[in-house]
C-alpha positions as CSV (number, residue, x, y, z in Angstrom):
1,X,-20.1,-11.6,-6.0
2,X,-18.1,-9.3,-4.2
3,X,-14.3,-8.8,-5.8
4,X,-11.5,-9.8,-3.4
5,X,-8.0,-8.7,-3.5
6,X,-6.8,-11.6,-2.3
7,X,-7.0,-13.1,-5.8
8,X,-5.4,-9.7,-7.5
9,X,-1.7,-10.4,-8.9
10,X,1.1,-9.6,-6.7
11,X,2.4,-6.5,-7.0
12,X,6.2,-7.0,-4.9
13,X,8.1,-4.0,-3.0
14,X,7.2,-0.6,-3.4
15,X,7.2,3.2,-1.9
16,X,4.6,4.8,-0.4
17,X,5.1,8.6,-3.1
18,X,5.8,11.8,-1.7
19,X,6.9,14.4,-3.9
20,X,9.9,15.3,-2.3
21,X,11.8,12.3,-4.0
22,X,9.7,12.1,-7.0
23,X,12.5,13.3,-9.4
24,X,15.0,10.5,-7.4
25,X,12.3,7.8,-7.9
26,X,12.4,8.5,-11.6
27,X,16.3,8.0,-11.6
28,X,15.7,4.2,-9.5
29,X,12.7,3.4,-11.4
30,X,14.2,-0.2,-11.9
31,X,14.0,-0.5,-7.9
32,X,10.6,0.3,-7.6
33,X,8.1,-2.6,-8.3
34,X,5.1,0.1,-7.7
35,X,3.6,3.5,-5.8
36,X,0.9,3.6,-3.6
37,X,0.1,7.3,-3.3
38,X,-2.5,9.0,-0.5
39,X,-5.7,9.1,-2.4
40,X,-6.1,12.9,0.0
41,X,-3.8,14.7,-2.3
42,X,-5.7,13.9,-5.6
43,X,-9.0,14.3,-4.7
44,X,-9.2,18.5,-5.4
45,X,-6.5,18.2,-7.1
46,X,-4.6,21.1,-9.0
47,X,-3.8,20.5,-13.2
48,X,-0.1,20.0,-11.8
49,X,-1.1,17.3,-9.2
50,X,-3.4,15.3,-12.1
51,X,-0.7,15.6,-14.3
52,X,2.1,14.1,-11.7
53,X,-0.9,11.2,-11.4
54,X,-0.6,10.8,-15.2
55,X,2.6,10.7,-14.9
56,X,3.1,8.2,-11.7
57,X,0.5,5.7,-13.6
58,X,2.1,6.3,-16.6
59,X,5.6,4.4,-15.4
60,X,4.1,2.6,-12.4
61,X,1.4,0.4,-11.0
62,X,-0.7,2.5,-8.3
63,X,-2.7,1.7,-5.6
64,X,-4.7,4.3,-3.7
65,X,-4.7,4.9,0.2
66,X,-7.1,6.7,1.8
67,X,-7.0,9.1,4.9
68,X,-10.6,10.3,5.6
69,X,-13.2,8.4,4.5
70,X,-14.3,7.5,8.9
71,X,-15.2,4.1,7.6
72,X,-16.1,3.9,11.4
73,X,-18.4,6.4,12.0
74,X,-21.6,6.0,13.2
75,X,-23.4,8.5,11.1
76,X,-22.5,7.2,7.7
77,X,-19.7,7.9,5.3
78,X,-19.1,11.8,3.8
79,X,-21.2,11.4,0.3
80,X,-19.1,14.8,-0.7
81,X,-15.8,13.0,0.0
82,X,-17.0,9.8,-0.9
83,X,-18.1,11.1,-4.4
84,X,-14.2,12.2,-5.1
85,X,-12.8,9.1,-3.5
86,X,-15.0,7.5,-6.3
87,X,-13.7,9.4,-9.3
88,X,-10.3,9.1,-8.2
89,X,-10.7,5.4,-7.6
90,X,-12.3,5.0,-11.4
91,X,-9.4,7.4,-12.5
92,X,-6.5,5.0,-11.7
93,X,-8.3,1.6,-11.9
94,X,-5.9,0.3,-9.0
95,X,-6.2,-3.9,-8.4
96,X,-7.3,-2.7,-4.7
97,X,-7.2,0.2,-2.8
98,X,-7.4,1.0,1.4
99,X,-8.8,2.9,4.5
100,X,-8.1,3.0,8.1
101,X,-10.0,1.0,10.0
102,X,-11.0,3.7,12.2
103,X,-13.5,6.7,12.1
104,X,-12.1,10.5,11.6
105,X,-15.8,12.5,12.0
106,X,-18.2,12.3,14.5
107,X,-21.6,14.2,14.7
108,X,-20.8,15.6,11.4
109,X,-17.1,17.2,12.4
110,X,-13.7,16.5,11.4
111,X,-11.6,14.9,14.5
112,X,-8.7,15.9,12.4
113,X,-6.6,12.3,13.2
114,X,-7.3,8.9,12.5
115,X,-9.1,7.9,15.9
116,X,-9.3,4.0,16.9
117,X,-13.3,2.4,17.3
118,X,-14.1,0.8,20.4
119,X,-13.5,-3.1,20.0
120,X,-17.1,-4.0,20.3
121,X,-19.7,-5.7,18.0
122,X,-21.7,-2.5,17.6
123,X,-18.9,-1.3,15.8
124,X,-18.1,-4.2,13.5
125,X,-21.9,-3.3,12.6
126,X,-21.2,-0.2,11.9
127,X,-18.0,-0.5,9.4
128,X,-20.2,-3.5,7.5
129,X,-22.7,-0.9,6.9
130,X,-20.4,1.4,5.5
131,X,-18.1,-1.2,3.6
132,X,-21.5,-2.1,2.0
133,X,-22.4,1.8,1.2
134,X,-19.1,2.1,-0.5
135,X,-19.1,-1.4,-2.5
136,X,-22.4,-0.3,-4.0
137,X,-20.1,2.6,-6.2
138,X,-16.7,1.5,-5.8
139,X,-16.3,-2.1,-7.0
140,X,-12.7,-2.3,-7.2
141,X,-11.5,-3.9,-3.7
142,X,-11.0,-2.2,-0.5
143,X,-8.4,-3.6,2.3
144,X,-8.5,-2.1,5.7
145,X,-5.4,-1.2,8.0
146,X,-5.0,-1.3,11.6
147,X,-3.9,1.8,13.3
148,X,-2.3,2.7,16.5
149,X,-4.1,3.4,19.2
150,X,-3.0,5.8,21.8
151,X,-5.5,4.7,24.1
152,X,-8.1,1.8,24.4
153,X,-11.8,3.0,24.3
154,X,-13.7,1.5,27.5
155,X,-16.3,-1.6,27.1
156,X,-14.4,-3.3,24.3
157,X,-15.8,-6.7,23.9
158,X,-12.7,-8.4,22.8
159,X,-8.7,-8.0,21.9
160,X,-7.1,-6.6,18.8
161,X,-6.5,-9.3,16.8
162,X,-10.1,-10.8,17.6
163,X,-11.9,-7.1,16.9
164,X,-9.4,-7.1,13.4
165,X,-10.6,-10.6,12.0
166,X,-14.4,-10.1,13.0
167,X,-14.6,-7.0,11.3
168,X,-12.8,-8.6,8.1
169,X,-15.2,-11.3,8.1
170,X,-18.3,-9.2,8.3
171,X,-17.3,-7.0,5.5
172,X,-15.3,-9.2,3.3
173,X,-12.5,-7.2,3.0
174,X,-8.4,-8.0,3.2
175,X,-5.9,-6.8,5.2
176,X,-3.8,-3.8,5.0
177,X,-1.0,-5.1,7.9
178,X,0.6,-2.2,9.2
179,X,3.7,-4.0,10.8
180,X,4.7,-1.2,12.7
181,X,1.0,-0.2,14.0
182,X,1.4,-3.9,15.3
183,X,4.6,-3.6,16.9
184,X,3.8,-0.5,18.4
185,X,-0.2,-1.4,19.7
186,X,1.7,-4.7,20.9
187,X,4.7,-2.9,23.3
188,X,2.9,-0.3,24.2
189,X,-0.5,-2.0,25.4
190,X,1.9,-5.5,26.8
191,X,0.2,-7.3,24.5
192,X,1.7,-11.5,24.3
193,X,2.6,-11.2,20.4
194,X,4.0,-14.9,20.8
195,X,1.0,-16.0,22.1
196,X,-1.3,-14.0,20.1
197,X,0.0,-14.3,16.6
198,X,-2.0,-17.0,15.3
199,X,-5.1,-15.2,15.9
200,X,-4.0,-12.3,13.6
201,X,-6.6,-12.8,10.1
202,X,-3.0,-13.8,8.4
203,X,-5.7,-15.6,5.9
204,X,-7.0,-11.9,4.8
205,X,-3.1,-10.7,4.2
206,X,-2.9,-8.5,1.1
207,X,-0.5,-5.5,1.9
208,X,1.9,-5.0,4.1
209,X,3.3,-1.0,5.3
210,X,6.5,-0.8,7.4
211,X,8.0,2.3,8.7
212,X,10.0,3.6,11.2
213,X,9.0,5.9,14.6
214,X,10.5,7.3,17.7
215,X,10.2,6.6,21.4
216,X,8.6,9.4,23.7
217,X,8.0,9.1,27.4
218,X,8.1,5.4,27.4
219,X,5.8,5.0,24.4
220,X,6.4,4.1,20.5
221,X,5.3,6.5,18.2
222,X,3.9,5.9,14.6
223,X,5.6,8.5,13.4
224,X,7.3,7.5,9.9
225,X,10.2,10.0,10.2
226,X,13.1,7.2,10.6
227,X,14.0,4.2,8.9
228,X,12.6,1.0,9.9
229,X,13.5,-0.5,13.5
230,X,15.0,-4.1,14.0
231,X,12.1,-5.1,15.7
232,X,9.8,-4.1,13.2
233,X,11.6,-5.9,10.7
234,X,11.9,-9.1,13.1
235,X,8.3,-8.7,12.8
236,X,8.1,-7.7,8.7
237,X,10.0,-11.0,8.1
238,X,8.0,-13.5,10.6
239,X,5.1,-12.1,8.8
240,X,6.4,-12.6,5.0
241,X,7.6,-16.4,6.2
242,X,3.7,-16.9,8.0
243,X,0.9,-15.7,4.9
244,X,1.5,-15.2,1.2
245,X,0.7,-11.5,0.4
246,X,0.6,-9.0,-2.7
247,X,2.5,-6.3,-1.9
248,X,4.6,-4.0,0.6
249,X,5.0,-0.7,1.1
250,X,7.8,1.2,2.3
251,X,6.0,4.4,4.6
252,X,8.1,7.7,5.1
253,X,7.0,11.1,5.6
254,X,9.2,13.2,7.8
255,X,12.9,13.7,8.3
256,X,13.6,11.9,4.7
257,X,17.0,10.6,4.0
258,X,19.2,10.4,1.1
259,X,17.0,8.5,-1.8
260,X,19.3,5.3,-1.4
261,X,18.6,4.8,2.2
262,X,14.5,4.4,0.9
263,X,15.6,2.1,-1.8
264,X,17.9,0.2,0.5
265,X,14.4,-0.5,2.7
266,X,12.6,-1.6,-0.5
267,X,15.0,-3.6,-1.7
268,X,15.6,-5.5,1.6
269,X,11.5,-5.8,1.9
270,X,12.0,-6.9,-1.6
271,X,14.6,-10.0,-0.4
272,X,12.6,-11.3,2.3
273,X,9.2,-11.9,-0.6
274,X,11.4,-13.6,-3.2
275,X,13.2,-15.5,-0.3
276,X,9.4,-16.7,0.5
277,X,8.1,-17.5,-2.5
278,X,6.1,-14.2,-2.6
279,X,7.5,-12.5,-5.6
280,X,9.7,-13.5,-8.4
C-alpha cells in the first residue's frame, strides 16, 4: 500500500531555511513549529552544509523540497540525481517531502527553470510513470506543487484545477498548494477563482507555501522577494477555512527583511490554523 501524507501528523507554521537568517532562527526557535529546506543544497553537499543539516534536524522537524527532479519529463527521471535525492531523503527521514509538478530537462539537457507540462492526458501518463519509478526507492511520501506558468503550452486538454486533481489521482500523491502560484496563474491567465474553487483537489491538501512577488508589465511575478500580498492572504485564509491541512510554509528568498517581519508572517499563518481547528 502506498504511504500517504495525508494521514502524517500535522506539522503547523514554519520557514522555508535559508542561511542568511539561520543564526536569527536560532534566537526565535520558539516561533518556528518546523523547516522545510531545498533538498538542491544538500545533495553534494560540503562537511559544513551536512553539518548545518545535523544541526537544522537536530532542533527542528524537516521536510525536504525538491527543485530538479523533471518529474514531468518524458524521458524518465535523472537516476544520478535521483540516487542523491534518495540518500538525502533516507538521511532526514521527513513525514513527506515534494517536487514541482513540472519537468526541468528535456532530451537529456537542463532547461535551467522549473517549466509548466502541457495540460493533457499524455502528460498525467507521464508523471504516473515517474511518481511510480521514484516510489519503488523512496517510500516516504511525495506531495506535488503547482507552479506558475508564464505561458499556457498549446493543445491542453483541460483547465488547471482539472489537469492538478487528475494528475493527483493517477499518482496518488497530496498536494503541495502554492497559494501564491494560485493567485498569480489565476490573475494573470483571467481565470474565475469563485467559480472554480471547488474543483481545486482541496481533498489532497497537505502543505501550503505563501510568499510575496512583484508586478512587471501587467503581470504577477513569483518572485519571493517581498512579504506576502493581501490578496494572497485573502486566498491563504479561504484556503485554511475550506481543507484541513499539515503544514505551511513561509517562502522568502530575495530582498529579506529584518528576522521579525518573517516571524510576524509565520506567526499570522500560524493564527489562521489554530483559528481553524488545524493546529493546536
Amino acid at each position: 500500500m502506498v504511504a500517504s501524507a495525508i494521514d502524517a501528523p500535522a506539522l503547523g507554521s514554519g520557514l522555508g531555511y535559508r542561511p542568511q537568517f539561520r543564526a536569527d532562527l536560532f534566537t526565535r526557535r520558539d516561533d518556528v513549529d518546523f523547516i522545510e529546506i531545498i533538498a538542491d543544497h544538500y545533495l553534494d553537499a560540503s562537511k559544513e552544509k551536512l553539518a548545518e543539516l545535523e544541526l537544522l534536524g537536530a532542533h527542528f522537524p524537516l521536510v525536504a523540497h525538491g527543485l530538479d527532479l523533471s518529474i514531468g519529463s518524458a524521458d524518465g527521471v535523472d537516476s544520478c540525481y535521483f540516487d542523491k535525492v534518495a540518500a538525502l531523503i533516507e538521511r532526514i527521514d521527513p513525514p513527506w517531502w515534494s517536487e514541482h509538478l513540472c519537468f526541468t530537462r528535456a532530451g537529456g539537457i537542463s532547461i535551467g527553470h522549473l517549466a509548466s507540462l502541457p495540460f493533457t492526458q499524455e502528460a498525467i501518463d507521464v508523471v504516473a510513470r515517474n511518481v511510480e519509478m521514484v516510489r519503488r526507492r523512496i517510500k516516504t511520501p511525495l506531495i506535488l506543487e503547482n507552479i506558475t506558468c508564464v505561458v499556457r503550452i498549446p493543445g491542453g486538454e483541460m483547465d488547471e484545477p482539472e489537469f492538478l486533481w487528475r494528475t493527483l489521482e493517477a499518482t496518488g500523491c497530496g498536494w503541495l498548494c502554492d497559494v501564491a502560484n494560485m493567485h498569480v496563474n489565476v490573475t494573470n491567465f483571467g481565470a474565475d477563482l469563485e467559480r472554480d474553487f471547488e474543483r481545486w483537489p482541496w481533498d489532497r491538501l497537505v502543505q501550503i507555501h505563501y510568499a510575496g512577488g512583484r508586478e512587471r508589465d501587467g503581470l504577477l511575478i513569483d518572485s519571493h522577494d517581498a512579504a506576502t500580498s493581501d490578496a494572497v492572504w485573502r486566498l491563504y485564509e479561504r484556503v485554511i477555512a475550506r481543507a484541513p491541512v499539515k503544514a505551511v510554509i513561509l517562502e522568502r528568498d530575495e530582498k529579506m527583511p529584518p528576522f521579525g517581519e518573517l516571524i510576524d508572517e509565520v506567526a499570522r499563518a500560524r493564527r489562521a490554523l489554530v483559528e481553524n481547528g488545524r493546529w493546536r
